[in-house]
C-alpha positions in Angstrom: 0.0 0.0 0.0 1.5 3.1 -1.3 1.7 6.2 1.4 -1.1 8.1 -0.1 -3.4 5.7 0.5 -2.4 5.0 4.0 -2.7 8.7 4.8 -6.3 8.7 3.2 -7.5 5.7 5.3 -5.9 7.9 8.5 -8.3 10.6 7.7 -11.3 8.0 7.2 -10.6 6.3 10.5 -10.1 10.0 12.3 -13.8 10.8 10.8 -15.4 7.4 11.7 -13.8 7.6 15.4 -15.5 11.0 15.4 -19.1 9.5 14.7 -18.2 6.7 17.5 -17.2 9.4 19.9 -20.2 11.4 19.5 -22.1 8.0 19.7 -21.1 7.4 23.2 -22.2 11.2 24.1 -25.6 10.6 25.9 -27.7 14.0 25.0 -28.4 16.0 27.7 -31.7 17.9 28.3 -31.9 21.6 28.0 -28.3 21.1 25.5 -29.9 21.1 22.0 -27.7 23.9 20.3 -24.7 21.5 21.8 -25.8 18.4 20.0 -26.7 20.4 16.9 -23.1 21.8 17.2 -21.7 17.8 17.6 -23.5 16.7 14.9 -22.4 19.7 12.0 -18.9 18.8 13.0 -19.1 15.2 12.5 -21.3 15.7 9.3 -18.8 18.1 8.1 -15.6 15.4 8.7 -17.9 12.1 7.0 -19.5 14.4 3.9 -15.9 15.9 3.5 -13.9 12.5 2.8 -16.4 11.1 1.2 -16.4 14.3 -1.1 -12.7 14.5 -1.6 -12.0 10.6 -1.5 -14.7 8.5 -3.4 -14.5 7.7 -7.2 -16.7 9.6 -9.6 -20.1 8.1 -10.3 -18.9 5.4 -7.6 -21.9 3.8 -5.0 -20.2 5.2 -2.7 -19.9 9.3 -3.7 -23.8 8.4 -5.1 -24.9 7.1 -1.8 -23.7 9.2 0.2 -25.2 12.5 -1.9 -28.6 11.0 -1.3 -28.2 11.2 2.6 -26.6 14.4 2.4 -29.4 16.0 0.7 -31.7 15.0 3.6 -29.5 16.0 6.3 -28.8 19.5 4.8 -33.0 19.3 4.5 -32.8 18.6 8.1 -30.4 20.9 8.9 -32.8 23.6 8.4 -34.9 22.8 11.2 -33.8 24.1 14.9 -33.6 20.8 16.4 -31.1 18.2 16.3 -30.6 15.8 13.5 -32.4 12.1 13.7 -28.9 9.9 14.4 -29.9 7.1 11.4 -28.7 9.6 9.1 -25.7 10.2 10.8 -25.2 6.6 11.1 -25.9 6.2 7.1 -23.1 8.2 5.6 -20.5 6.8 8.6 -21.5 3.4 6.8 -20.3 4.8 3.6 -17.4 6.1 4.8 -16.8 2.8 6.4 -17.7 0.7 3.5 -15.3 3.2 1.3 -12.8 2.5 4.0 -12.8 -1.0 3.5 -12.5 -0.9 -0.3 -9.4 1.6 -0.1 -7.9 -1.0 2.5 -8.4 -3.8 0.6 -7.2 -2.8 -2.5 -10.9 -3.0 -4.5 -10.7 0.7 -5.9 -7.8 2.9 -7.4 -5.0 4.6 -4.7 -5.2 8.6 -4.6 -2.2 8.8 -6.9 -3.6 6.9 -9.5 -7.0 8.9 -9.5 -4.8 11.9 -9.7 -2.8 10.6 -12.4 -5.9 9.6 -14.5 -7.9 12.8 -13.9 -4.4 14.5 -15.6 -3.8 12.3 -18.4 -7.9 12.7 -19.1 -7.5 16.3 -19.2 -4.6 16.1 -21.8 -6.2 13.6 -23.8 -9.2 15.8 -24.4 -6.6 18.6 -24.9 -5.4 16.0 -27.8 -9.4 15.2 -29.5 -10.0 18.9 -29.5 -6.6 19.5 -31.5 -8.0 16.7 -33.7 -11.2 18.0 -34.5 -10.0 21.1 -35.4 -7.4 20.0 -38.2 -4.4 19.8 -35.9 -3.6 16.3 -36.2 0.7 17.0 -35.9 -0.1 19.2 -32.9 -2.5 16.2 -31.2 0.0 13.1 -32.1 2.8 15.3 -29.8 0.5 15.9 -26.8 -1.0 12.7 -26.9 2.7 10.9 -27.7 3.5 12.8 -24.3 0.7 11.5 -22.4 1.3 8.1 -23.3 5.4 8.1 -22.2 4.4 9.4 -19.1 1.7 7.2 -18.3 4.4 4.3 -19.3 6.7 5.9 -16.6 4.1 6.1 -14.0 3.3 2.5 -15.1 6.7 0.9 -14.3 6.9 3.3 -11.4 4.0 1.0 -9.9 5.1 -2.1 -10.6 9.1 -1.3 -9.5 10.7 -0.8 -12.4 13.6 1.2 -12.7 13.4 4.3 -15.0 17.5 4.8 -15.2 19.8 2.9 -17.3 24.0 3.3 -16.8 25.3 4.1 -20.3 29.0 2.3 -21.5 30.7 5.2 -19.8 28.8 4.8 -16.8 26.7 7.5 -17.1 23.5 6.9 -16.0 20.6 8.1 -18.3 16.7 8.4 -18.2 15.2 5.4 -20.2 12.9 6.7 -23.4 9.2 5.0 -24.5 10.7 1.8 -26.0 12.8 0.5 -23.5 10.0 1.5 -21.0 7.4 -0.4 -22.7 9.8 -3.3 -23.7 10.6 -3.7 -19.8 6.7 -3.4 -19.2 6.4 -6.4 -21.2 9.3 -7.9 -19.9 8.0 -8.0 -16.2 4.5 -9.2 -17.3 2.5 -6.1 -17.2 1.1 -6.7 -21.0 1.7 -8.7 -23.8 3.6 -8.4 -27.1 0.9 -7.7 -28.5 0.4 -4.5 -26.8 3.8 -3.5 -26.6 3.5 -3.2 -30.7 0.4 -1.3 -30.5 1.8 1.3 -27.5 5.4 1.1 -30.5 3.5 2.0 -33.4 1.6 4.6 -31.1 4.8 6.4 -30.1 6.3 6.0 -34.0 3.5 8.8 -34.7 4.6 10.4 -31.9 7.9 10.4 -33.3 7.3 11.2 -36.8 5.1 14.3 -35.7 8.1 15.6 -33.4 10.4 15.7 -36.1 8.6 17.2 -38.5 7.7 14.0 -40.7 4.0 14.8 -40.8 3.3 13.0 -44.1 4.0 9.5 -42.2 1.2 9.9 -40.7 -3.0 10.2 -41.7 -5.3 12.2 -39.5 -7.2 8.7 -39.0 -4.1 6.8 -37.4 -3.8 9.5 -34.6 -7.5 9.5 -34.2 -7.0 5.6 -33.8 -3.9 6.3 -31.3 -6.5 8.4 -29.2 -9.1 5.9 -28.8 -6.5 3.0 -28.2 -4.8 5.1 -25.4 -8.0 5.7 -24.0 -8.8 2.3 -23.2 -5.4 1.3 -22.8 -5.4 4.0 -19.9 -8.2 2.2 -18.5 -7.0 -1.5 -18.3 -3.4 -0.3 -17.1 -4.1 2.2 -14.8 -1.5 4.2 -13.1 
């Protein structure tokens, strides 16, 4: 488990200790506004993570909107919340908990990383669609090396070689993808597809834009896409 992620379940287990400890709080007559004051500050802590923390369109981020709504319904109200709906979204934040513990959904880093790379990819389709296909093979020929860096930086591979005078020198995309391969991340087959991929990349960056149609970097954009999605970084 990378150090992100064990920070992130840190702040998960600080919110759901803060539900527990305001659990054990029996309420006290005559203290409303005090309760009312407990519960905003635990709401704030659960609603936050799950917020910041829980994948797009997940169950979890979806579940949890649904309860928030009616607590911020409640919320209007001068009395204190009904506890079920505290207890509700601590149970998402638990479940999502669990799934970051276990492994079941992406680190931080990686969500990071993809949000990025989706942002330059579209950067790449709208350079496309207006005519710039030279301009979209370098960007997306960019995103693709560093998403193979990323790659064999989670899976421990080294991104340095030593030269024969012992200098030692950054690895380019084709000794990267050929050690990808070599470790077992993908198949030959895909290490021809990401080569023929970064050949446009090539060809565009030197100026040899005839080697290249308009189609085969529209074909390099869709295949990165989902190639982004079944080796995520």
């Amino acid at each position: 488990m990378d150090e992100i992620t064990k920070e992130l379940i840190n702040q998960l287990d600080d919110a759901i200790e803060a539900y527990h400890s305001y659990c054990r709080q029996k309420p006290i007559a005559g203290s409303t506004e005090f309760e009312m004051h407990q519960q905003v500050i635990v709401y704030t802590k659960l609603s936050d993570l799950v917020l910041r923390f829980a994948p797009q369109r997940s169950a979890y981020r979806e579940s949890a909107k649904a309860v928030m709504a009616s607590i911020d319904t409640q919320l209007q109200n001068p009395y204190p919340l009904p506890r079920n709906l505290l207890t509700k979204l601590e149970g998402i934040v638990e479940a999502l908990r669990e799934a970051y513990n276990k492994g079941y959904i992406k680190t931080v880093e990686e969500m990071v990383n993809s949000e990025l790379f989706s942002d330059f990819l579209e950067m790449g389709s709208y350079y496309l669609t207006e005519g710039h296909k030279d301009a979209a093979a370098v960007i997306l020929g960019g995103v693709l090396e560093e998403h193979l860096r990323k790659l064999c930086q989670k899976n421990e591979i080294t991104l340095t070689y030593q030269n024969i005078r012992g200098e030692t020198k950054n690895k380019m995309g084709n000794q990267l993808n050929q050690d990808l391969v070599t470790s077992g991340v993908y198949n030959e087959l895909q290490r021809k597809q990401i080569g023929s991929w970064m050949d446009i990349r090539n060809a565009a960056a030197h100026g040899h834009y005839s080697d290249y149609s308009k189609e085969q970097v529209r074909n390099m954009l869709d295949g990165m896409q989902t190639f982004f999605i079944a080796f995520s970084a």
